[in-house]
C-alpha positions as a Python dict, from the first residue, in 0.01 Angstrom:
ca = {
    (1, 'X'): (0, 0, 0),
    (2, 'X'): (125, 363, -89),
    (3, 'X'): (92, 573, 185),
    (4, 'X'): (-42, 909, 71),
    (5, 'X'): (229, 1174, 237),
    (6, 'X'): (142, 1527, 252),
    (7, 'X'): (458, 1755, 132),
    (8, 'X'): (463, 2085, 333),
    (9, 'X'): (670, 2366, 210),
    (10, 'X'): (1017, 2427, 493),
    (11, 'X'): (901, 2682, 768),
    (12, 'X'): (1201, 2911, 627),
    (13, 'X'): (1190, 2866, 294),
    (14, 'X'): (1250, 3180, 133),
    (15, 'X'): (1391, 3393, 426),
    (16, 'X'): (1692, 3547, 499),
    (17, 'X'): (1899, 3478, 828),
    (18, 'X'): (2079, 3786, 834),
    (19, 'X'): (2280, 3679, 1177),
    (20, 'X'): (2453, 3366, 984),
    (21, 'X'): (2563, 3625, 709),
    (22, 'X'): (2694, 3915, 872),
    (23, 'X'): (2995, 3943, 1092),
    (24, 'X'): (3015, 4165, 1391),
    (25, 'X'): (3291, 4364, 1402),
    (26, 'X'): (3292, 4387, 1781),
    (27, 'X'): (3246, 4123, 2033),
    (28, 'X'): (3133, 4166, 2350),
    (29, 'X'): (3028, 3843, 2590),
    (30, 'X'): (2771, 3952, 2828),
    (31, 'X'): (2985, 3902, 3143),
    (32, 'X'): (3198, 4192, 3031),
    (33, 'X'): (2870, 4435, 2989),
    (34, 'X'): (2798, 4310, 3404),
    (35, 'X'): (3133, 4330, 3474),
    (36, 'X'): (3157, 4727, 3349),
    (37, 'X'): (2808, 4768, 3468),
    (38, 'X'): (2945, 4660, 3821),
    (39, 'X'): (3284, 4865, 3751),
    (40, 'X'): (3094, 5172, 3667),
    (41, 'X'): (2827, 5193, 3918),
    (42, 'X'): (3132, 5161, 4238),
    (43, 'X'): (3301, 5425, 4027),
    (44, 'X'): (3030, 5662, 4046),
    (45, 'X'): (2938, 5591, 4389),
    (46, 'X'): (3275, 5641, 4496),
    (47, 'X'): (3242, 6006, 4342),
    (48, 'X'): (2916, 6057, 4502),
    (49, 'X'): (3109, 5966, 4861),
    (50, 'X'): (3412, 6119, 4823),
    (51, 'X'): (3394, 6429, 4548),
}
């Protein structure tokens, strides 16, 4: 018996993934955006305190 299969287009067919294509120029992991978060905020508190 043939079994009658259904062919369904791909759920990306015709798009674009622009983030496989382009290369960032800059890196940054998100532990260095807390880490200079954290850097930044006892920087300015030490300002507040002492200046």
């Amino acid at each position: 018996m043939k079994k009658n299969k259904i062919n369904m287009p791909m759920s990306t067919a015709g798009l674009i993934r622009y983030f496989d294509e382009s290369e960032e120029r800059i890196k940054i992991k998100p532990e260095h955006v807390i880490i200079f978060s954290i850097i930044l905020l006892v920087v300015e508190l030490f300002l507040k305190f002492m200046g």
